[in-house]
C-alpha positions as CSV (number, residue, x, y, z in Angstrom):
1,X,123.3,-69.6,155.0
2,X,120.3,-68.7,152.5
3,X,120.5,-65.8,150.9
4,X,117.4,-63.4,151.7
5,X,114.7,-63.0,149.0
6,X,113.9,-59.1,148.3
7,X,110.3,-58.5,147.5
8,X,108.9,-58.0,144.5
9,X,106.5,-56.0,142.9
10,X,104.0,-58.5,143.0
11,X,104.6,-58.7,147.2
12,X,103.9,-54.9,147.5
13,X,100.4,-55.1,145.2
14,X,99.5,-58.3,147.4
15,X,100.2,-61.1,145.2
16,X,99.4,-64.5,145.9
17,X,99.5,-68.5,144.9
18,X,96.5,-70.4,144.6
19,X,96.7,-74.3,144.4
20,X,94.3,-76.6,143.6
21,X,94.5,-80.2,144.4
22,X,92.1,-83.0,143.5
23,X,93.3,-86.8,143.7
24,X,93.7,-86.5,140.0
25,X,95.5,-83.1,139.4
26,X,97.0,-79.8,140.7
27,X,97.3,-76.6,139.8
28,X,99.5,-73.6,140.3
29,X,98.6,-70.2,139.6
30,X,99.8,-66.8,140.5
31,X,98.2,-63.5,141.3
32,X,100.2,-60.9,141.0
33,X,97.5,-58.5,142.1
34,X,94.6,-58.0,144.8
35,X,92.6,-57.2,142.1
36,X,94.3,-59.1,138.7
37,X,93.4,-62.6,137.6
38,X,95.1,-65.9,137.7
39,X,98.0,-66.7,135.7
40,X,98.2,-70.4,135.7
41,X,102.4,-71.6,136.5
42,X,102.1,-75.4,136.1
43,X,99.0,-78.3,135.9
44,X,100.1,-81.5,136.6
45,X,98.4,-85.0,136.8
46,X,98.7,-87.0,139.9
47,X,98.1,-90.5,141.2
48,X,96.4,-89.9,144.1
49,X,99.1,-88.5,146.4
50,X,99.9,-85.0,146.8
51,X,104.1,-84.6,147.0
52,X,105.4,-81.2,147.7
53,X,108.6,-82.7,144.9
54,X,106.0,-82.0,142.5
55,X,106.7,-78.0,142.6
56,X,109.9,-78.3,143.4
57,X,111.2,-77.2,139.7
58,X,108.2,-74.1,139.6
59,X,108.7,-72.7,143.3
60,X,113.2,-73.9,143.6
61,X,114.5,-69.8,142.2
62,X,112.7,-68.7,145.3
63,X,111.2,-65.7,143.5
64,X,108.2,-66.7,144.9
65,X,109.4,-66.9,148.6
66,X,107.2,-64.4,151.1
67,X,104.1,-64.8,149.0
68,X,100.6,-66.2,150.7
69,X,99.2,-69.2,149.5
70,X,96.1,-70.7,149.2
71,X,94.9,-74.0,149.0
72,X,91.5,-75.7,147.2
73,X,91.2,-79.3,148.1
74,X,88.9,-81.2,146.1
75,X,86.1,-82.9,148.0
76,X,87.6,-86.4,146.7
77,X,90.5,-85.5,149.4
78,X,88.0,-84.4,152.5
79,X,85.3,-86.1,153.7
80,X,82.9,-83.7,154.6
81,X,79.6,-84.5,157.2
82,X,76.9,-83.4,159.4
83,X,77.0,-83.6,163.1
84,X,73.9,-83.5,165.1
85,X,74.5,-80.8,168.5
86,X,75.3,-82.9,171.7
87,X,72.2,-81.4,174.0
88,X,74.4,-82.3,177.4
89,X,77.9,-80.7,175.8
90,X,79.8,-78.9,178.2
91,X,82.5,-76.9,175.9
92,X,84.7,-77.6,173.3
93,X,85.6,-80.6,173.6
94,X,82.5,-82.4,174.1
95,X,81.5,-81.1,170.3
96,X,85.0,-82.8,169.3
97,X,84.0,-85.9,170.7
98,X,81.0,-86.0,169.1
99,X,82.0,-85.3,165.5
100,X,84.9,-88.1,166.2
101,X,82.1,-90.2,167.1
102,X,80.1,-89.9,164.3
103,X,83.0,-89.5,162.4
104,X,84.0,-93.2,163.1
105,X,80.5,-94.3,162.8
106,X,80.1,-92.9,158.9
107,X,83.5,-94.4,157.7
108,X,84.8,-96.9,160.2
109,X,88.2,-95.5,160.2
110,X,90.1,-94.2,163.5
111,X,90.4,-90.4,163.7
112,X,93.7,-89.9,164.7
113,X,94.9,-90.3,160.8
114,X,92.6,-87.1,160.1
115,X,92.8,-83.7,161.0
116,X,89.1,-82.9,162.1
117,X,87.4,-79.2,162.1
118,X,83.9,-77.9,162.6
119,X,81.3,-75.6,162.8
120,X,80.1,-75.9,165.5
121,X,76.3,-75.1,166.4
122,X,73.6,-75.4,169.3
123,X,70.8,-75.5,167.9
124,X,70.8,-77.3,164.3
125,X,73.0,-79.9,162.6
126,X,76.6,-78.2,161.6
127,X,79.3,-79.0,159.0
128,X,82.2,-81.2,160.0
129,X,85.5,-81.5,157.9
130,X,88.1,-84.3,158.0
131,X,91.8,-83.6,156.3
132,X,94.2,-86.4,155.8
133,X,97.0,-85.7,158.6
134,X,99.3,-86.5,156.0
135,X,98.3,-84.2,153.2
136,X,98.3,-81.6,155.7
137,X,101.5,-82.4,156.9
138,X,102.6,-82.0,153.1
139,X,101.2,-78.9,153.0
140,X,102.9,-77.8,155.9
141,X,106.3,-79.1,154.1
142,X,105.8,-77.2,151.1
143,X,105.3,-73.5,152.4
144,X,108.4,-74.3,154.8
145,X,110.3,-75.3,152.1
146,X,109.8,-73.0,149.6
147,X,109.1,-69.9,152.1
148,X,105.4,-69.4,151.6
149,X,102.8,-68.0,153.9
150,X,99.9,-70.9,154.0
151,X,97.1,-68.8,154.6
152,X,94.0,-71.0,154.0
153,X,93.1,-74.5,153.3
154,X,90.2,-74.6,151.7
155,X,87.8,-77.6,150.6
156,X,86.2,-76.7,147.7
157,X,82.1,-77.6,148.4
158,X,82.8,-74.8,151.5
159,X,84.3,-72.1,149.0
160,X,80.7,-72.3,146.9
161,X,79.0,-73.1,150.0
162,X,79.8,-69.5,151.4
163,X,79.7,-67.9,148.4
164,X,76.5,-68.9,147.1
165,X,74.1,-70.2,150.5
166,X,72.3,-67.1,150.9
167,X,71.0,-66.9,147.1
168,X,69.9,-70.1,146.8
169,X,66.3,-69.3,147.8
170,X,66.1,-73.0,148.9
171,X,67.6,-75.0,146.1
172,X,70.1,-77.4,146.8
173,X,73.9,-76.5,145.8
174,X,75.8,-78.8,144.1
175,X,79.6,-78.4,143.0
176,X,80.8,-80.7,140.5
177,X,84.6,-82.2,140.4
178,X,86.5,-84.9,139.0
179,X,83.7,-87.3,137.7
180,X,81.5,-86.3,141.1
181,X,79.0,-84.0,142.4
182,X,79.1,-82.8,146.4
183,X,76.0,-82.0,146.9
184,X,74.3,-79.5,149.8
185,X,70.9,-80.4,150.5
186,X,68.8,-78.3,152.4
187,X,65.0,-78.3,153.6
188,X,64.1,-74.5,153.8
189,X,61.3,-73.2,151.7
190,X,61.6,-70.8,149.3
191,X,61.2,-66.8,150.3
192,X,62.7,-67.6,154.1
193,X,66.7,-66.3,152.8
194,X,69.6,-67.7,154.0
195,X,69.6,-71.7,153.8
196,X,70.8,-73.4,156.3
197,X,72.2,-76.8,155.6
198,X,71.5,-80.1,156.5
199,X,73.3,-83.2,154.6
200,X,76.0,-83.3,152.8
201,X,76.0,-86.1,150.1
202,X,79.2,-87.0,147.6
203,X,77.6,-88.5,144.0
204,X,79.2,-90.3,141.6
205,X,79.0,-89.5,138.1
206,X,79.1,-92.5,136.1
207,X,80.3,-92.2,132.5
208,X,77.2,-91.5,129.6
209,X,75.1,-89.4,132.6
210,X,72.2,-87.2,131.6
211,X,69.9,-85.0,133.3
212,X,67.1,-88.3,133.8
213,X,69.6,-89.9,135.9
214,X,71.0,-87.2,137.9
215,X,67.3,-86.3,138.5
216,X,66.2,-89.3,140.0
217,X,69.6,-89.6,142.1
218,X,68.4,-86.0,143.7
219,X,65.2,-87.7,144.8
220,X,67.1,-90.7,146.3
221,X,69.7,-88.2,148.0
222,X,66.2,-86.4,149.6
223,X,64.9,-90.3,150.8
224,X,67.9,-91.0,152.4
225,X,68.1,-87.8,154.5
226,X,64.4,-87.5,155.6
227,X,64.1,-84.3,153.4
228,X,61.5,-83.1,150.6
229,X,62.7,-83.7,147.3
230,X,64.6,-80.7,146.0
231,X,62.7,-77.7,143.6
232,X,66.0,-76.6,141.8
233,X,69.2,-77.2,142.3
234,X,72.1,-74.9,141.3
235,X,75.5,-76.9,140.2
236,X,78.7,-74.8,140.0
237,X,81.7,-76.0,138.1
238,X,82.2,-77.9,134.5
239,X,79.2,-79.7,133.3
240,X,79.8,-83.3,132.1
241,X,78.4,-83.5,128.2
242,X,75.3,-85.2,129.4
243,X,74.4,-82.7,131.7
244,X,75.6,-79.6,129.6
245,X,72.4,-78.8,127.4
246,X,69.3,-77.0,129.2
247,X,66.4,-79.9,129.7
248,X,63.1,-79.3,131.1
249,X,61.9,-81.5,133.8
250,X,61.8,-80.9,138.0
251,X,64.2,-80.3,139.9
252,X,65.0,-77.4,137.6
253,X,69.0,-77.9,136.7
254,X,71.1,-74.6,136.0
255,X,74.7,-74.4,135.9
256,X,76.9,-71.8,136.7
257,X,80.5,-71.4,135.2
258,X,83.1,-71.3,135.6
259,X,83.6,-71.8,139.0
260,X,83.8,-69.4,142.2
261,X,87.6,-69.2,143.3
262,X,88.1,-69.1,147.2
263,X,88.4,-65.3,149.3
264,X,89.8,-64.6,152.8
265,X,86.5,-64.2,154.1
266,X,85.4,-67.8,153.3
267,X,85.7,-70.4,155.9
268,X,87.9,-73.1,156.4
269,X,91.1,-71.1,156.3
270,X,94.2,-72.0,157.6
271,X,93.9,-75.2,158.8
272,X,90.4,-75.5,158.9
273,X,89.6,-72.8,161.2
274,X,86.5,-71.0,160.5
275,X,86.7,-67.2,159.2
276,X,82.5,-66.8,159.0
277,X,80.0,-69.0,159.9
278,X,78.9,-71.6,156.9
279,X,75.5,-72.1,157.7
């Protein structure tokens, strides 16, 4: 029989783990606080895979056991997309259908291996997310294990989505990660507040980029989704060196480091389900 954990300190002044996982790397880190920083446990490389082994040495004393944890998923691991409102839906389920639909139609793949979630909406085009069932499923397997509290799953465009949307003032957001850029696009002038968003588009940054070419893939992101070419566009995260130095030019570039870190009140928690509205 397994001995009970006592809580700790850090239980009673609402510590947490946060993990980040890309399809290149993860990350551990404690707070031991509501109010302290991150102290970072363990970073680790990966190949793609996500196995809940991988913490097995950093979580096995169980002094951990009983604490929430969080989860930031990189968007290499979601696939993230916008899904027109059905005029005719009924309920619930005839949204699902749709975003299945268009689901299938975007990446040709067959839903069931995803765990789909939404935002839905009426009257404009909303956010859809798909999970890999099996990542979640490792998820699942490694608060069970180890005696965590999975509080929210998180992909990582959302977090800066929500914490950023209504000061964009109708720049595009984009969050940059692992050698890409997710970016937000909206089509809302400036002055009119909170932006509502309407594509979602996942570039590639190829190796030697520079502020020219990233420029130039903005306007081809705005011709392929019917919008006006962006004004400014506000990119959160780790600036590739190319990209790093100020450079004049339209759409004004401007970077902001390091990188918003995900709150209860942000949606997409616990298995996708929506906290706020993101749009």
């Amino acid at each position: 029989m397994r001995k009970p954990t006592l809580p700790s300190l850090t239980h009673f002044l609402g510590g947490r783990l946060e993990l980040t996982l890309t399809r290149a790397s993860l990350s551990l880190a404690l707070r031991r606080t509501a109010w302290g920083g991150p102290v970072s446990l363990v970073e680790l490389p990966l190949a793609g895979t996500f196995h809940p082994d991988a913490l097995a040495p950093t979580l096995a004393a169980g002094r951990l056991a009983g604490l929430p944890l969080s989860v930031t998923l990189g968007d290499d691991l979601v696939r993230l997309f916008m899904v027109a409102p059905p005029g005719n839906a009924r309920g619930l389920g005839d949204i699902r259908a749709v975003a299945a639909l268009r689901f299938q139609r975007l990446y040709g793949e067959d839903i069931a291996a995803w765990r789909l979630t939404f935002d839905a909406a009426v009257d404009q085009p909303f956010l859809a997310c798909a999970m890999p069932q099996a990542l979640h499923a490792a998820l699942l397997d490694l608060a069970r294990t180890h005696r965590l509290a999975l509080t929210a799953v998180t992909p990582r465009f959302v977090t800066a989505w929500n914490a950023e949307h209504r000061r964009l003032d109708g720049a595009w957001l984009g969050v940059a990660q692992e050698r890409g850029i997710t970016l937000g696009c909206v089509d809302v002038p400036p002055g009119r507040g909170a932006t509502g968003l309407m594509a979602v588009h996942r570039l590639a940054l190829p190796p030697g980029v520079d502020a020219r070419w990233l420029r130039d893939q903005l306007r081809t992101v705005a011709l392929r989704h019917g919008l006006a070419d962006p004004v400014a566009v506000k990119l959160i995260g780790r600036p590739p060196a190319g990209l790093a130095a100020p450079t004049a030019g339209t759409p004004t570039l401007s970077w902001q480091v390091p990188a918003a870190r995900p709150t209860a009140a942000q949606a997409f928690s616990y298995l996708f389900g929506w906290g706020q509205r993101a749009g």
